[in-house]
Every structure is written in C-alpha cells, then in structure tokens.
C-alpha positions as CSV (number, residue, x, y, z in Angstrom):
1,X,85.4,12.1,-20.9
2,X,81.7,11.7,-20.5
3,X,79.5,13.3,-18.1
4,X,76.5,12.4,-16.7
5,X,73.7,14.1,-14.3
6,X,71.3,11.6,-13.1
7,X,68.1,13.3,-10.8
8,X,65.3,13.0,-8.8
9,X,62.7,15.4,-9.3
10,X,59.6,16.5,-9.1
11,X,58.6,13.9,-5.8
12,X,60.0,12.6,-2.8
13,X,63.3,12.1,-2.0
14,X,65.0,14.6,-4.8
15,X,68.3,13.8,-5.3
16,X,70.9,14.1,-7.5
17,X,73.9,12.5,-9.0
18,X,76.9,12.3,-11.0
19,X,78.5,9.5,-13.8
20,X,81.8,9.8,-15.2
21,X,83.0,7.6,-17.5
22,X,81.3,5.0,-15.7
23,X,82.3,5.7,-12.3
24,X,79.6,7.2,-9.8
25,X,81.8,10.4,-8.3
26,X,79.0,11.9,-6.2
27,X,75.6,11.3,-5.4
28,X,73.1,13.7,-2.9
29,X,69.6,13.9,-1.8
30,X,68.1,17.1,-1.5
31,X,66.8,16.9,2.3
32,X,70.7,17.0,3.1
33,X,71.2,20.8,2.0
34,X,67.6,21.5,2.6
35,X,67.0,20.5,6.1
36,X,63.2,19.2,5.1
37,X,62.9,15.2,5.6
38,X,62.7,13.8,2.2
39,X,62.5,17.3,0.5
40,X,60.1,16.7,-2.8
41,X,60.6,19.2,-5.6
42,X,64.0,20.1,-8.1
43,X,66.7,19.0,-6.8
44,X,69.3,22.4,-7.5
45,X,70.8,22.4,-4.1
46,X,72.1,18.3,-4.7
47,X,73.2,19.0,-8.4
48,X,75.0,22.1,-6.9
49,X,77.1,20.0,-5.0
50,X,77.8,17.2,-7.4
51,X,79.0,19.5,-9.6
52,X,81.1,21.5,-7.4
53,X,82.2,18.1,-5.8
54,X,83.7,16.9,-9.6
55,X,85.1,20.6,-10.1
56,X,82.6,20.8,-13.2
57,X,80.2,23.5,-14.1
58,X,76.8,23.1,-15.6
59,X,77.8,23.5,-19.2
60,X,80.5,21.2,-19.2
61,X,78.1,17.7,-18.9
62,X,77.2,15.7,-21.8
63,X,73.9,14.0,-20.9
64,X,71.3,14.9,-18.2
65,X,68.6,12.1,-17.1
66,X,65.8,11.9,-14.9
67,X,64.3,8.9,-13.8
68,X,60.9,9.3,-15.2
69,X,59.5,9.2,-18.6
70,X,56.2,11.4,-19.9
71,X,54.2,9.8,-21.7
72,X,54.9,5.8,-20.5
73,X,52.2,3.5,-20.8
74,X,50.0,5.8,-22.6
75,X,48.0,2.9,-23.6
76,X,47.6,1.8,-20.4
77,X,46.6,4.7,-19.2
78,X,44.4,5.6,-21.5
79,X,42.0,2.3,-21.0
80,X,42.3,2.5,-17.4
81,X,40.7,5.7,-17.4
82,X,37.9,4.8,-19.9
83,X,37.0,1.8,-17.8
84,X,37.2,3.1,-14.3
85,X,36.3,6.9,-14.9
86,X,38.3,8.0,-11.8
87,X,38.1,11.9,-10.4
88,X,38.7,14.3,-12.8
89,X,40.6,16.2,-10.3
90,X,42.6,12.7,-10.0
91,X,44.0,13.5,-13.9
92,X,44.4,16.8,-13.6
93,X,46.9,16.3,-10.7
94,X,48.7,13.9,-12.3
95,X,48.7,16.1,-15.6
96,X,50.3,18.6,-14.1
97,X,53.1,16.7,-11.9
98,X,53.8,15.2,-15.5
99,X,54.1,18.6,-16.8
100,X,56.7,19.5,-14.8
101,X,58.8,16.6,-15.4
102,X,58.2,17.2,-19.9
103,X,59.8,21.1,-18.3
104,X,63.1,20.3,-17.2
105,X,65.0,22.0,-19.7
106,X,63.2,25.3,-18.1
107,X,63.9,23.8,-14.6
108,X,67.8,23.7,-15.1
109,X,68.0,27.1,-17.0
110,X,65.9,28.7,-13.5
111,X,68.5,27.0,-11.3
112,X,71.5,27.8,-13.4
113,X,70.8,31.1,-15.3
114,X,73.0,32.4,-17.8
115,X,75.1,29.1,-18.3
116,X,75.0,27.2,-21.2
117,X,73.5,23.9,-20.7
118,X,74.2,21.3,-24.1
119,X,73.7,18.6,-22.6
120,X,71.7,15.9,-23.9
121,X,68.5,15.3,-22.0
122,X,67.2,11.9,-21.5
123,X,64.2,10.6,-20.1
124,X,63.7,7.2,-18.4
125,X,61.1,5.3,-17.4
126,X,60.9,4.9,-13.4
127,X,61.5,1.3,-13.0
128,X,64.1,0.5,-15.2
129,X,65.9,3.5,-13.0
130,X,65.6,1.7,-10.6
131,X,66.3,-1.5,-12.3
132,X,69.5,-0.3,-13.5
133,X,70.3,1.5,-10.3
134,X,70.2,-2.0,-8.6
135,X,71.7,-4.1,-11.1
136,X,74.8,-1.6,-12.5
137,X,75.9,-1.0,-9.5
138,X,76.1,-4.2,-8.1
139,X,79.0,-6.6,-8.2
140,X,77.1,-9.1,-10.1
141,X,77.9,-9.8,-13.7
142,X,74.3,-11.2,-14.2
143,X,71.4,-11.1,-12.0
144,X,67.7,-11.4,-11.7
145,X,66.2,-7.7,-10.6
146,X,63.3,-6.6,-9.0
147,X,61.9,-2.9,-8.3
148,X,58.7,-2.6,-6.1
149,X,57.9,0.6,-4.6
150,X,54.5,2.5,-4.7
151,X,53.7,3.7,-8.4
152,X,55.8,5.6,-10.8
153,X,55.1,5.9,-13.9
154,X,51.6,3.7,-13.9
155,X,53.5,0.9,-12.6
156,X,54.1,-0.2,-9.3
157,X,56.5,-2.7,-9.8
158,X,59.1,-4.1,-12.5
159,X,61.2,-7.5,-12.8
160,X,63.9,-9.0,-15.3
161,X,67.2,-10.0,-16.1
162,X,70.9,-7.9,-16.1
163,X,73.7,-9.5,-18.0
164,X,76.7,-7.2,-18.2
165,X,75.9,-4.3,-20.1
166,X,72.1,-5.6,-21.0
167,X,69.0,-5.0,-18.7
168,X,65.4,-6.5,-19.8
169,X,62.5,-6.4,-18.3
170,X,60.3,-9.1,-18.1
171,X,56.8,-7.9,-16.7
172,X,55.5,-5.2,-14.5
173,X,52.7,-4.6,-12.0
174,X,50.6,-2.3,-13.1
175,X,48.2,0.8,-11.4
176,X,46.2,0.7,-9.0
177,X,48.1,-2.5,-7.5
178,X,50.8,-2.3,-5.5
179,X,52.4,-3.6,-2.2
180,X,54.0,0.3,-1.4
181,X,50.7,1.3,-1.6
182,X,49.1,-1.6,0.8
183,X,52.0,-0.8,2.9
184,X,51.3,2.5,2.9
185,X,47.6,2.3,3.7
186,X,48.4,0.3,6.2
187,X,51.2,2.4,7.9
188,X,48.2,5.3,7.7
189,X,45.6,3.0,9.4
190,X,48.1,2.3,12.1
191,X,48.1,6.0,12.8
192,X,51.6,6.9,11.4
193,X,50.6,9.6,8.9
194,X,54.0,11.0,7.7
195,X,55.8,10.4,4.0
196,X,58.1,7.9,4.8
197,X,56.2,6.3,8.0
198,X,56.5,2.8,6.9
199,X,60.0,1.5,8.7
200,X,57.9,2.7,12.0
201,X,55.3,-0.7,11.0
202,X,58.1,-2.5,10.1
203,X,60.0,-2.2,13.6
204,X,56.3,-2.3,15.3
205,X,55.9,-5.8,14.0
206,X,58.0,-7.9,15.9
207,X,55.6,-6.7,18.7
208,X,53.0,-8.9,17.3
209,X,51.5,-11.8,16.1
210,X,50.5,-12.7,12.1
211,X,46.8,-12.8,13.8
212,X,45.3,-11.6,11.0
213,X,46.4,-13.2,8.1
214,X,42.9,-14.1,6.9
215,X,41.7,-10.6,6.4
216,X,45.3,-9.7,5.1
217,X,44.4,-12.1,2.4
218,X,41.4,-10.4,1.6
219,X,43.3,-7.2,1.1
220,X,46.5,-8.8,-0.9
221,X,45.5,-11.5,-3.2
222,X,48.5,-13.6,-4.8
223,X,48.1,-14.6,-8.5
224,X,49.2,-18.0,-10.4
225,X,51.8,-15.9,-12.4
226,X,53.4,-15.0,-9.6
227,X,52.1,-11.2,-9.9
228,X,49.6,-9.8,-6.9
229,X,46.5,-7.9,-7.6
230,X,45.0,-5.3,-4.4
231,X,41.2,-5.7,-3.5
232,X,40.4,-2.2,-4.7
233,X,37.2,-1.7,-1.9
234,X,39.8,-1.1,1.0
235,X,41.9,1.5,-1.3
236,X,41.0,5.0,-2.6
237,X,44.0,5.6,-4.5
238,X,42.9,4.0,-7.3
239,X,40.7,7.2,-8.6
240,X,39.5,9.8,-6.0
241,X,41.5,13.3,-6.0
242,X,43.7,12.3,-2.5
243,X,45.9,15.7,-1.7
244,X,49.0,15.1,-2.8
245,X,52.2,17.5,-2.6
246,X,55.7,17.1,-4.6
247,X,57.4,20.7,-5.0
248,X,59.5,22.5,-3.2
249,X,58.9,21.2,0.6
250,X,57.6,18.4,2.8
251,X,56.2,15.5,0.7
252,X,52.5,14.6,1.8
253,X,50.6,11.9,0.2
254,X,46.7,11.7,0.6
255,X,45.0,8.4,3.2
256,X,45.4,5.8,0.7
257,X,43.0,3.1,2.8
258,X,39.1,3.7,2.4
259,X,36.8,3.8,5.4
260,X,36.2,0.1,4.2
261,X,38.9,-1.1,5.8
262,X,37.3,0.1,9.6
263,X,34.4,-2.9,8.9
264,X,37.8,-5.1,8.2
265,X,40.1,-4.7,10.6
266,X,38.2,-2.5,13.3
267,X,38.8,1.4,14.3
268,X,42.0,3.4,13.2
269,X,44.0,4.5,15.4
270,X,44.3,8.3,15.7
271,X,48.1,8.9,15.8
272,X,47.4,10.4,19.7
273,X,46.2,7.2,21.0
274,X,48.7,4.2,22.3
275,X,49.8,1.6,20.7
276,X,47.3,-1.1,21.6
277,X,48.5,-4.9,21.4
278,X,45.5,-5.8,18.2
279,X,47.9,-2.8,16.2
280,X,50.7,-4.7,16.6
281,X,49.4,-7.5,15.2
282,X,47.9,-5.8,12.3
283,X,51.3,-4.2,12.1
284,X,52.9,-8.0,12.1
285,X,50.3,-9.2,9.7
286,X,50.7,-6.8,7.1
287,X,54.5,-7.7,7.3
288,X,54.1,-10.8,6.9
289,X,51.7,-10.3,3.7
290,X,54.2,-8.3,2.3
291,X,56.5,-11.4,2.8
292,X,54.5,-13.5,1.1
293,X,53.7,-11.2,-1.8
294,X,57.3,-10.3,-1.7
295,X,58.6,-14.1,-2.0
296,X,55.7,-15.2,-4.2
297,X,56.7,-12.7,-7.0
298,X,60.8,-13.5,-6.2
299,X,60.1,-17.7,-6.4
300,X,58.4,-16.8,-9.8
301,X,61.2,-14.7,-10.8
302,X,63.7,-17.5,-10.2
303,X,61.9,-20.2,-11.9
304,X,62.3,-17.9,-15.5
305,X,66.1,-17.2,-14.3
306,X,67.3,-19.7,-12.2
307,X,70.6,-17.3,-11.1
308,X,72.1,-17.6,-7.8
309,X,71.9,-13.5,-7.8
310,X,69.4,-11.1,-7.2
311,X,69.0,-7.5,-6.8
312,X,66.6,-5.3,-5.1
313,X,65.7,-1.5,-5.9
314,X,62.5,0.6,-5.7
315,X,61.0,2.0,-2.3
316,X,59.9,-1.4,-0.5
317,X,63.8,-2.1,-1.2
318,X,63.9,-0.8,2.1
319,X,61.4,-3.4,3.8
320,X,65.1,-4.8,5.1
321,X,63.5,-7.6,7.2
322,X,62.2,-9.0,4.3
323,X,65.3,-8.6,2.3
324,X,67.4,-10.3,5.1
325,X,64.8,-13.4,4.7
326,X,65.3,-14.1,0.5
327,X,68.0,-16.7,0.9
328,X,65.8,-18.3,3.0
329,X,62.5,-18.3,1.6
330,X,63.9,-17.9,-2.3
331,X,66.4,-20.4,-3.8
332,X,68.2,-16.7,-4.5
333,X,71.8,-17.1,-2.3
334,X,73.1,-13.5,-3.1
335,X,71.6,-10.2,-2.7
336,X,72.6,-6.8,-3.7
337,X,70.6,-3.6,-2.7
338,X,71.6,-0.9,-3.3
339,X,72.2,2.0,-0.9
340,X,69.7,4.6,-1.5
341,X,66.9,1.4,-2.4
342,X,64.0,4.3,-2.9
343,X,63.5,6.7,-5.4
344,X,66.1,8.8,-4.3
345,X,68.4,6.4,-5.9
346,X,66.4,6.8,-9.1
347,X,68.6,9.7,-9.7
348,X,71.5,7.2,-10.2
349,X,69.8,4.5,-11.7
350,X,68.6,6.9,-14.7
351,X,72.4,8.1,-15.1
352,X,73.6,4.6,-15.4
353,X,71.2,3.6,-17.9
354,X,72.1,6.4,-20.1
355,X,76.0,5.3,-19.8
356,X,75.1,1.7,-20.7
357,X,72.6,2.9,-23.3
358,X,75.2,4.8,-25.3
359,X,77.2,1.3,-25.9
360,X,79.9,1.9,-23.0
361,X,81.6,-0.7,-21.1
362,X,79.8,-1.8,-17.5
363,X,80.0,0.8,-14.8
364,X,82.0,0.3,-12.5
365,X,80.0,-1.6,-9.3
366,X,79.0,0.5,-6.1
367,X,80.8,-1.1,-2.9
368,X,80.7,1.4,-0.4
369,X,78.2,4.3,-0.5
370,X,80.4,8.0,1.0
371,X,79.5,9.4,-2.4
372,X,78.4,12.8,-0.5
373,X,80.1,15.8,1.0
374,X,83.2,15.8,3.1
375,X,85.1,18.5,4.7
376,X,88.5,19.1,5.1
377,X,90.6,19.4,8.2
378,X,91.2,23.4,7.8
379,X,87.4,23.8,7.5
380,X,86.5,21.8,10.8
381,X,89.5,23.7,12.1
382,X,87.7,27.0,10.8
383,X,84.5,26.2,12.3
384,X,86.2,25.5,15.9
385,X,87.5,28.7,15.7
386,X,84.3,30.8,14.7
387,X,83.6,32.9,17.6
388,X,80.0,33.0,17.3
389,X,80.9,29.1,19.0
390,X,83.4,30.1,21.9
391,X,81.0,30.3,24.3
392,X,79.4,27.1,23.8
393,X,83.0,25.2,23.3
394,X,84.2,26.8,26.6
395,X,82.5,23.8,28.2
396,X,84.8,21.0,25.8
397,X,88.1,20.2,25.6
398,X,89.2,19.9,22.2
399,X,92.4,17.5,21.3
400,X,93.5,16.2,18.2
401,X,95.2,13.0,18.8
402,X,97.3,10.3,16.2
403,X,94.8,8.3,14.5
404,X,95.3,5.0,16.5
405,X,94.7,7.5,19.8
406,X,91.9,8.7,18.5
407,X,90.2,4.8,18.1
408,X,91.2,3.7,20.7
409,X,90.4,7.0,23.2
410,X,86.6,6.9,21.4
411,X,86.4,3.1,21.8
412,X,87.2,2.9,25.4
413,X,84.7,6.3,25.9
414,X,81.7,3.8,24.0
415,X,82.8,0.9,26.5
416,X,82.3,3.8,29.3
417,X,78.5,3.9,28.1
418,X,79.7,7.3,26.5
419,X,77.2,8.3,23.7
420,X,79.4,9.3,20.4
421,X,78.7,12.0,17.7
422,X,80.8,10.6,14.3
423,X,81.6,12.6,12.0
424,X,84.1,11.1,9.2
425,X,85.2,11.3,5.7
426,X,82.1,11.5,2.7
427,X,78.9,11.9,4.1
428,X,76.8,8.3,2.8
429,X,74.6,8.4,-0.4
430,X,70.8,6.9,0.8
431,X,68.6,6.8,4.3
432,X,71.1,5.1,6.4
433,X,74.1,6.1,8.4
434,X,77.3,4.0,7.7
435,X,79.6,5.0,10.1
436,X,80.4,8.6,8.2
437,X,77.5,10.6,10.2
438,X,76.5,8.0,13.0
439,X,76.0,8.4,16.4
440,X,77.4,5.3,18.0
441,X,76.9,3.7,21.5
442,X,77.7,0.4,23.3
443,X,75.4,-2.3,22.3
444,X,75.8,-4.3,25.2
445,X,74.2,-1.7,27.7
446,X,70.6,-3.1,27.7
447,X,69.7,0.7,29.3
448,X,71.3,2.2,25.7
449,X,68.5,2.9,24.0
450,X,66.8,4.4,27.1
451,X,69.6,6.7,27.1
452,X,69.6,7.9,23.4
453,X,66.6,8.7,23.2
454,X,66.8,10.3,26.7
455,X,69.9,12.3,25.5
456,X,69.3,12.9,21.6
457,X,66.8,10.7,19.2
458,X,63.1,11.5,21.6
459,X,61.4,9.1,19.2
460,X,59.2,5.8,19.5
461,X,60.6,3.4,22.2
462,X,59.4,0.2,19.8
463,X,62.1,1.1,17.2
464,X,65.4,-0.7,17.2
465,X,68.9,0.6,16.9
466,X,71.5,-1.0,14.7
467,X,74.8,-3.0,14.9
468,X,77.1,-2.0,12.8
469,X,79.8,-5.5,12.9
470,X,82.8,-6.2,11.5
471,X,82.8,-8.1,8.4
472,X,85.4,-11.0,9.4
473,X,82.1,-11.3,12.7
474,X,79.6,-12.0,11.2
475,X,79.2,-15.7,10.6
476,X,79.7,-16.2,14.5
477,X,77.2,-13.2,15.3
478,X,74.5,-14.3,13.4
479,X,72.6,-16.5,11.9
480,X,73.1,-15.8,8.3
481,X,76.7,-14.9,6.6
482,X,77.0,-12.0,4.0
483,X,77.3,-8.7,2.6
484,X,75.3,-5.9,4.1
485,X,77.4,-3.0,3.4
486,X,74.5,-0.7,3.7
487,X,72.2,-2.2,6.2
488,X,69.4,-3.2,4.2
489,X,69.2,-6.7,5.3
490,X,67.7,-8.2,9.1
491,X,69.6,-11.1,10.0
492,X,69.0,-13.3,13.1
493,X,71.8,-12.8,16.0
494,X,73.0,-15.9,16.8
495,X,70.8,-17.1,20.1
496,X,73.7,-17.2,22.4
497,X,74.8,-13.8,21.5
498,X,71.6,-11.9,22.2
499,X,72.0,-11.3,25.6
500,X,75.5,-10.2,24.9
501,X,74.5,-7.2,23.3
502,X,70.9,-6.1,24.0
503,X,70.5,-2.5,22.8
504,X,71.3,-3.4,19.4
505,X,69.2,-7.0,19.6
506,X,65.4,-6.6,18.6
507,X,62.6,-7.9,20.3
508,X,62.3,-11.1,17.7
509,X,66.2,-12.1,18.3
510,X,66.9,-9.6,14.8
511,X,69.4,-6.7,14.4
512,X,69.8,-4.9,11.4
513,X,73.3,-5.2,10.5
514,X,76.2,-3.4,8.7
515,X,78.6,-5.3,7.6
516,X,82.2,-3.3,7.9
517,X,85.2,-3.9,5.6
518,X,89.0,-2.4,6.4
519,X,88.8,-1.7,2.8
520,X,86.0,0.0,2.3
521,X,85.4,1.8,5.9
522,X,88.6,2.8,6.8
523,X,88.7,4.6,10.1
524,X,85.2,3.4,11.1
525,X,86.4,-0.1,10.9
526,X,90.0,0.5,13.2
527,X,87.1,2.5,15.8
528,X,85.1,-1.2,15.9
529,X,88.0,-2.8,16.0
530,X,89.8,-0.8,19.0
531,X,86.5,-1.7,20.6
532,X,86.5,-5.5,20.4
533,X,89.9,-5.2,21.4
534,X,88.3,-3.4,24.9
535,X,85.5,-5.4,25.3
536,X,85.5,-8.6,23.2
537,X,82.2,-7.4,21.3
538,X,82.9,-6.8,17.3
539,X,80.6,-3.9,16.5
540,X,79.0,-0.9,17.8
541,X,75.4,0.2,18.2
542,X,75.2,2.5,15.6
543,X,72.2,5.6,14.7
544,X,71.9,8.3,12.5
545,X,73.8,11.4,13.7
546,X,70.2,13.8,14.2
547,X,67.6,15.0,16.2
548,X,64.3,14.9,13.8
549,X,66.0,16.7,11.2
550,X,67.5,14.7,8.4
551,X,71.0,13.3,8.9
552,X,73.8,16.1,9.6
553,X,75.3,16.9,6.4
554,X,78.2,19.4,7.2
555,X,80.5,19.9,10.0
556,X,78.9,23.1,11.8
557,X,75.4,21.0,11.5
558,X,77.3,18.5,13.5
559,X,78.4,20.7,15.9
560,X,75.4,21.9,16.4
561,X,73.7,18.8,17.2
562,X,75.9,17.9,19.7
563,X,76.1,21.5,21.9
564,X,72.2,21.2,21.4
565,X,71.9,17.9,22.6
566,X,73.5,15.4,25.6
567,X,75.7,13.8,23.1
568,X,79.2,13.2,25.7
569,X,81.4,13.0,22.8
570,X,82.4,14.4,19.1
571,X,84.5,13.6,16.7
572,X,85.0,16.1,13.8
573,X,87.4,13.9,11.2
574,X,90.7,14.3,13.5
575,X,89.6,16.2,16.2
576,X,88.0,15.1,19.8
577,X,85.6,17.1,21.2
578,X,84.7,16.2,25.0
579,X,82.2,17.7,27.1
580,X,84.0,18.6,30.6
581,X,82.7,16.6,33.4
C-alpha cells in the first residue's frame, strides 16, 4: 500500500489531502476546522483529519508533497530582477514565504511531535499541481490542460497535454502577467477588497454592459502566440513591496491596480459607496476581457492538440461563466474542472503527481467530490442530546422518519417556500456546496432570494443563487447539455423556462448549475426528485449552508447555524428538525 499526503501551505486556501494507491480517500481545506475564510498558513488541522479519516497516523505515509517548488525558475527570476530592480522589500517578502515552504520537514515535526515521520518529501512546482490535479482526476484518458490563476511559483499560468499516465507542459505565462492578477486589480478597483472577492465582479457583471472594452484592451493585450501580456503602468504588483499575509489567519493581498488606472477608467469606488451603473459596466468589461484572453489562449491550445477534451485548474478555474462558454467559443466539446479549481486543490494535484511520477497505474478519476468529514448517526444523536442545547431545541420537533419520508416530508416543506438547512453524508472537497452542506429553497419563488438573505445569507442583493438539477434535466432546462457535477460551469436556462424558476435564474437568462446523478448523490438526488414529483420543477435552489463563516463542517456547527438563524428546517443525516409554528 502506498500513501500519499498532498498540501497546501504557506497561502491561501491551505488544504490538505490524501492518495492511496491511487485512489483520493479524503481531501480538506483548512478554513473548514478553522473557522477563518480561506485560512492561509500550515494546514495541521486538514492533515489531522485526513489522517484520522484513513485510520492512519503520521508515520505510517510513504511520500509527502506540496504543491510548490523552491527554487523554480531561478533563471527567470534572476533576470527579471536585474532588469526591473523591483523593491527590495518586494524580495525579501518573497524570500521569506519561500523559506517557509524549503522548512516543511520542521513544519510537520511542530504539528506532530514525537512521531516518526519517513516519509519521502516531494516538492512540485505550482502549476503542474494544478495541471495534474485537473487532468488525473478527470475521466478523460487524454486531454489538453490549462491552469491560470494569479502567480505561483513566477508563473501565472501553465498549458499542455495529459495522456494517461503522462502530463507535459507546453508553455507558461510568466511574472508580472497574469489575468488572476487583472482580475484581481479589478475586483479591488470595484471596491471589493477581500481575498477571494472576485466571484462578487463576476455575478456583478450581468448588470452591465462590455462598455469599455477599448480601455480593457489597453490594460489586457492579446499576443500572436496565443499568450497575453498585462500593460504594467495600471499594475503595482509587478515590483513595489504591497502587504501581503499568508500564515496562520485571514489571507490579505496588497491593491494590486496603480493610481494609473483612476486617469483610465475614472474614480474607485470606496467599498461604502453604491454600486453605480458605470461599475457594472467595468465589472462586465473586465469579464468579458477575461473571456477573450481566456478563449484566445484555449483556441491556441487546440490548434497544437486538436482533442475534443479539455481540463481546467488554477484559481480563475472558478471564473465558471467563462468555463460554461468554452464549447461555444473553443472547438473544445468536453470539459472537466475539477472541484476545488483554486489552489486549495493544489494540495491534491501535488499528491497525484507524485503517484504517477513513481511509474504507477492512472489514478483513479474524481466523480463526485464528498471527500471531507461525515458524521455518524450516534454522533448527531449525541449532539441532540447535549443539554447545553435543550433549551434552544425546546422550540423543534425532532422526528426521524424512513428515508423516502424524509424526501418527500423536506420536498413538500421546499414547495411550502420553507428554507432548508442540509446536512448529509461527506462534507464536499472545494468552495461549493453540492447538496452535502446546502441550504436549499424553492427556485420558483421569484421572492426566494429576498427571503434568504432576509432569513440567513445578509450579503449582496446582485449575487445569484444556484440550481442544483437533475442530471436526466438538463438538456430540456438549458441551453447546453453536460457534466457539471461541481458547479463550475454557467449555462443558459432555456428561455421558456426562466420564468419558471426565477430565484435561481440570473439577470442574463444564466444559472449556475449542478448537475445531480442517482449514482453519485444519493439521497440529495431522491430529495430533487421527490420535489419534481410535487411540483413538476427538476432541481432545487441550492446555497452554501453558512452565515459569513465558511461552510458548516460538523454537525453541532450545523445546528448552530440554524438555532442562530431563521432557517425553518434541518436535516441532520436521518433526522428532521422543525421549528414549531
């Protein structure tokens, strides 16, 4: 039997996770156990768990990877600096986050002292994690791959070609250019100043018109080769010291956009001030530029491997309206990406590659993503018993019904325009909630956003909620026919259908789908389909289970978010919670 730790570390989104013999047995992010919103730093709490998950102690694994690699592109590097003299404080940041990563072996003896650790460590360079995390754990026998995220490793972006158990890379974008980083500047300029702000720009877009395209040119400028290259005046990433932090808390990243970029594209707003119409446009523009950039580099990709297969990975992975478009704009027809797109899923990518690297047979492909922590029925039954709770569960009745009861008692409670807490099985590996930590509502109540974040979510009225649809659905629902397993893909609803189901329908006719299999989502799929057997509608509007925290991970934190909130409804695996009255 081999064993293999993959990890996150040292950044955003730590995570961790675990490879045996090929299969992927657990995988974690770090914000789950932490409570922090893409928790940066060493992941110990999510290699914890994966380890206690496979019954396996520290000493027992054989290799131990992390998805970075000190020392890459050293050449690079090295004549980047002589020509463009950035900050000294610039290099001495990044000389230190480097250091960190070269100290892992210290790292895992802190977090696990006095056990023996022999496994092998490898190191691997950020984008073919994320390469491999795409492509090995896809279905896909060959593909063509892609990774663009911001930088990692002094590249921004990585492409090439996966044929069974080989992955080569092609080409790579290299620092300071990048489209996570225009993104980003951009997200910053719109007055969203958070790590991980950018999905707010990409559901502000619809909003707006591509009405500035010309100066969005300027900023983005497409090359012959396919490549893309950033007009360094409206940046100041590219060499001043911007404060940056990646241990042990919140993840904060500096104001990438210079004060240029106010004589381009007018004021920025404050993130007080409203949402004018001109930053919806800008918002709308700067999607569609990453389109362009996006589809520009994909078109180039196909013409050196003409496959009908491609798969996505890095942190614009997640830019799903754009991903929903490639079989449109690309003459790509399949696409795979995989769940936890970002670098979270680094962690796994750098696992896999060590498996495949050590001559093994292909992994075994990634089709659902409940790789995380589950509890069992006399747990949940534990925690309804805890007194410290009584008082609180006075207020509920509390039934445990067959399972069929239970679907179709929940299902006819969503037709109700009851709002749902689900909490089910293994909790999902990546951002999104599949059905295993959702909160779920009717998505033909047009007022059903109004009421979530009246009862629970308090966020930004512009963002959209998601339908979660039954596979066999989809072709008569939408516009576009595939896999979307873990809702990283927009597809058009079908015109006709749009005012069937409004609350999950988004202002440019879209809905971010996932696509649910009997196979693969079990009790989540018999809940959707109890529903369309009340109401005719195949799917449910479907949220993460939180309230500005990071998705619930365990059963109390679950029950905790509903007593705290106006949630009507719980279910806790087999059991029905129901607030009285």
């Amino acid at each position: 039997m081999t064993l293999i730790l993959g990890i996150n570390a040292f950044h955003a989104d730590a995570a961790a996770s675990l490879v045996r013999d090929g299969e992927i047995i657990a995988a974690a992010e770090e914000e789950r156990f932490r409570r922090i919103k893409h928790w940066a730093g060493f992941p110990s709490e999510a290699i914890t768990w994966c380890l206690a998950d496979a019954g396996v102690a520290i000493g027992d694994l054989d290799h131990i990877a992390i998805n970075s690699l000190p020392g890459a592109h050293r050449l690079r590097k090295l004549i980047y600096t002589a020509v463009s003299r950035p900050d000294p404080r610039f290099l001495l940041a990044r000389w230190r986050n480097k250091r960190e990563r070269a100290g892992l072996a210290e790292q895992l003896a802190s977090a696990f002292p006095g056990q023996s650790i022999r496994a092998q460590l490898h190191f691997v360079e950020h984008h073919r994690a994320h390469l491999a995390s795409a492509f090995y754990a896809s279905p896909y026998p060959e593909a063509a791959v892609v990774s663009v995220d911001g930088f990692g490793d002094f590249s921004s972006g990585a492409w090439g070609y996966g044929s069974g158990t080989e992955l080569a890379i092609d080409g790579q974008i290299w620092f300071p250019h990048s489209l996570g980083a225009f993104y980003t500047a951009i997200t910053q300029y719109l007055g969203f100043p958070h790590y991980g702000d950018e999905y707010k720009v990409m559901g502000l877009a619809p909003y707006g018109q591509p009405t500035r395209m010309e100066e969005m040119r300027r900023i983005v400028r497409l090359q012959e080769d396919g490549t893309y290259r950033l007009d360094l005046r409206w940046f100041q990433h590219a060499g001043q010291n911007l404060p940056h932090q990646w241990s042990n808390g919140i993840p904060t990243v500096g104001q990438h956009w210079s004060p240029a970029l106010e004589t381009l594209l007018g004021p920025a707003r404050r993130p007080d001030e409203p949402l004018e119409q001109h930053h919806k446009d800008i918002a709308r523009s700067a999607q569609v530029m990453y389109e362009e950039a996006f589809f520009h580099l994909l078109n180039a990709l196909h013409h050196r491997h003409p496959t009908d297969h491609l798969c996505i990975a890095g942190g614009c992975g997640a830019n799903s309206v754009a991903n929903g478009k490639v079989t449109v704009a690309t003459p790509f027809r399949q696409v795979y990406v995989q769940a936890a797109a970002g670098d979270a899923g680094g962690a796994l990518g750098a696992a896999l590659e060590v498996w495949h690297g050590l001559g093994n047979p292909r992994s075994q492909p990634m089709l659902n993503a409940y790789l995380g922590s589950e509890a069992s029925a006399p747990a949940i039954e534990a925690l309804l018993a805890d007194p410290t709770r009584a008082e609180a569960l006075a207020s509920c009745t509390i039934e445990r019904p067959a399972d069929d009861q239970l679907c179709d008692q929940v299902a006819a409670a969503i037709a109700d325009g009851l709002v749902i807490g689900w909490f089910d099985g293994r909790m999902e590996w990546g951002p999104r909630a599949l059905g295993h930590r959702s909160i779920l509502g009717d998505p033909r109540r047009a007022d059903m956003k109004d009421i979530l974040n009246l009862k629970i979510k308090r966020r930004e009225s512009f963002r959209p909620f998601a339908p979660s649809v039954l596979r066999e659905a989809v072709p008569e629902w939408f516009e576009r026919d595939g896999d979307v397993p873990f809702m990283m893909q927009v597809y058009p609803i079908r015109e006709e259908k749009r005012t069937l189901i409004p609350a999950v329908t988004h202002v440019d006719g879209t809905g971010r789908l996932q696509t649910v299999s009997e196979a693969g989502n079990g009790r989540y799929y018999r809940l959707i389909r109890a529903f369309a057997a009340h109401t005719g509608v195949p799917m449910v509007l479907n949220t993460s289970f939180n309230e500005n925290e990071p998705i619930v991970c365990t059963p109390g934190q679950a029950l905790d978010c509903f007593l705290r909130t106006k949630m009507d409804v719980l279910v806790l695996g087999p059991v029905l919670i129901r607030r009285r009255g």
